[in-house]
C-alpha positions in Angstrom: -31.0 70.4 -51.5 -31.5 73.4 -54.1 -30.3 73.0 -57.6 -29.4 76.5 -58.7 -28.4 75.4 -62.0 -31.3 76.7 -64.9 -31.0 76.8 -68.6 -30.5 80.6 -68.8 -27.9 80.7 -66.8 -26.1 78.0 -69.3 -27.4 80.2 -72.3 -25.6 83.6 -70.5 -22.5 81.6 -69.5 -21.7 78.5 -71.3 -22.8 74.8 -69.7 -19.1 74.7 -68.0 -19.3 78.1 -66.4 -22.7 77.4 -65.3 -22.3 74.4 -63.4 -19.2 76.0 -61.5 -21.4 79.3 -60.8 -24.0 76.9 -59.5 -21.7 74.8 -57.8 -20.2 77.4 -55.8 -23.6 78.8 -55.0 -24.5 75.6 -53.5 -21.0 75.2 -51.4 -21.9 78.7 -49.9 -25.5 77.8 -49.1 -24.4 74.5 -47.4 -22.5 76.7 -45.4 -25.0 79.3 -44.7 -27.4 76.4 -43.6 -24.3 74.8 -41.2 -23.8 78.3 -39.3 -27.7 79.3 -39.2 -28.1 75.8 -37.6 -25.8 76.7 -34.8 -26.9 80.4 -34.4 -30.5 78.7 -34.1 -29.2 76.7 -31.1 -27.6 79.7 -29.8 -31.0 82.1 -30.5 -29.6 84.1 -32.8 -30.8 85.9 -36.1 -30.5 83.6 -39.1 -28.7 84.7 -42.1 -30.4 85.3 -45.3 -30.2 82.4 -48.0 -27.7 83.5 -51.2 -28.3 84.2 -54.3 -26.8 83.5 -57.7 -26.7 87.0 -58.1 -24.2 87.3 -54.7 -21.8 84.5 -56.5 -21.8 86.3 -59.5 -21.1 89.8 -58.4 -17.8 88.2 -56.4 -16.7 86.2 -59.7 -16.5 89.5 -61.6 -14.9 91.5 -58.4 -11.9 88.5 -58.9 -12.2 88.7 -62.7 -13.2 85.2 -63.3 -16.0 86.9 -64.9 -16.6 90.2 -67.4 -16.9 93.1 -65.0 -19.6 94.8 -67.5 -22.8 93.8 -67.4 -25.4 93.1 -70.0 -28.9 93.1 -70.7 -28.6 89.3 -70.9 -27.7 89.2 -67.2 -31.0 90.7 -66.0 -32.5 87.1 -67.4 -30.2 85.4 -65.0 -30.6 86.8 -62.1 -34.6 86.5 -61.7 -33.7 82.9 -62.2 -33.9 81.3 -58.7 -33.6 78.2 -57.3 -35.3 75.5 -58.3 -36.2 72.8 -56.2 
């Protein structure tokens, strides 16, 4: 299982925000990995793996987050997954 929780995402967010962001990333990825397991069976193409980035461009689409962005958020997203 990734973690895709890193400390500069808890410096650009706040811990709380963090963990949800990275939360929600994993929820989709378990999903990603559920339907790529059937569309293996089925010999289809796989879907790509998600990003933190992909969570947090939809969070500021529903205005959970700020829709600018900052220079701070270019240190986020070349934060991948760890693990």
């Amino acid at each position: 299982m990734k973690s895709y929780f890193d400390k500069a995402l808890a410096e650009r967010y706040g811990y709380g925000l963090a963990v949800f962001i990275a939360a929600e990333t994993s929820d989709l990825q378990r999903i990603i990995d559920r339907t790529n397991a059937r569309r293996e069976l089925d010999g289809r193409t796989l879907l790509e793996n998600v990003m933190i980035e992909d969570v947090i461009s939809v969070m500021r689409k529903r205005g959970m987050l700020p829709a600018q962005r900052s220079e701070d958020d270019s240190n986020v997203t070349d934060a991948g997954a760890a693990g």
